[in-house]
C-alpha positions in Angstrom: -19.2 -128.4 -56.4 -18.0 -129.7 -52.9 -17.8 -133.3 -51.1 -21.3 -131.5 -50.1 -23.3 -131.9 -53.2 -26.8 -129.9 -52.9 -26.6 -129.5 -49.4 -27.2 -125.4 -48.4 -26.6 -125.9 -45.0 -26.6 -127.7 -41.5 -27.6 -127.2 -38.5 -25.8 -129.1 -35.4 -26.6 -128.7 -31.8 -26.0 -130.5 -28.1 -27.3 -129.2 -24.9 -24.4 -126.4 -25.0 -25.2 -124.7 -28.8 -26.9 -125.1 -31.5 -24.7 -123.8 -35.0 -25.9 -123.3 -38.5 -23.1 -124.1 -41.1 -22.7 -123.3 -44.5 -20.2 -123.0 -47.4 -19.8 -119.7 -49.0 -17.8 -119.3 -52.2 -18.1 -115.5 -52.4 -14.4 -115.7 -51.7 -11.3 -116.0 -53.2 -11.9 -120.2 -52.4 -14.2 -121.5 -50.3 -14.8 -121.7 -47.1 -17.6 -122.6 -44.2 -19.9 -119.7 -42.4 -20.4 -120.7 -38.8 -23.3 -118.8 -37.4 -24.0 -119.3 -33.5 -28.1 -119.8 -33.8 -27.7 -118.6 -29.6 -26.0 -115.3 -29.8 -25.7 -114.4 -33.5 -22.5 -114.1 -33.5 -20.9 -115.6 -37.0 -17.3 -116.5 -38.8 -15.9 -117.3 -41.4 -13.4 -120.6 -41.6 -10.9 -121.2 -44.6 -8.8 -124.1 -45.4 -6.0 -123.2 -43.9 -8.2 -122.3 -40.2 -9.8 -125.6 -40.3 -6.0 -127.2 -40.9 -5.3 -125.6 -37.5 -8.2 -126.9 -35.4 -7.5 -130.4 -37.4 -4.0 -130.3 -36.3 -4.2 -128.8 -33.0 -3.8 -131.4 -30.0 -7.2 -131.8 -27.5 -5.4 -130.3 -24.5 -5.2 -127.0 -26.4 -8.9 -127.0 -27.7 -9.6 -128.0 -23.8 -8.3 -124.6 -22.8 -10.4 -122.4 -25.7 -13.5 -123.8 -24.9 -12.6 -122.4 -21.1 -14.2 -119.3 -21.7 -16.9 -117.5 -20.8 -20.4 -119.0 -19.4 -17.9 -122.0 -19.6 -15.1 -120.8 -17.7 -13.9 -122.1 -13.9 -12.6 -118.6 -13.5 -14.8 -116.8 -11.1 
């Protein structure tokens, strides 16, 4: 089991997204299913991915979340 005991899933949302996460073990270890309830686009995140986003400093993330309907490039 996980630190996640009986929970399926989640569902967390602001006025920007709404995401439905889960843990899949279908894999060689598990890992979290990101699903974007808004556009239906999905991921997969291992250890090792959510490490990275841990790890990585806030002025980085700033500049990934500067994309699309977000972006100040017009």
């Amino acid at each position: 089991m996980s630190d996640l005991d009986g929970a399926d899933e989640a569902l967390i949302w602001n006025e920007f997204a709404e995401i439905r996460i889960s843990l899949d073990f279908k894999g060689i270890t598990p890992r979290l299913f990101l699903e974007n309830l808004e556009t239906g686009a999905s991921t997969y995140l291992d250890p090792l991915e959510l490490a990275t986003i841990i790890d990585t400093p806030d002025e980085l993330k700033f500049r990934w979340l500067n994309i699309g309907a977000y972006s100040n490039n017009d």
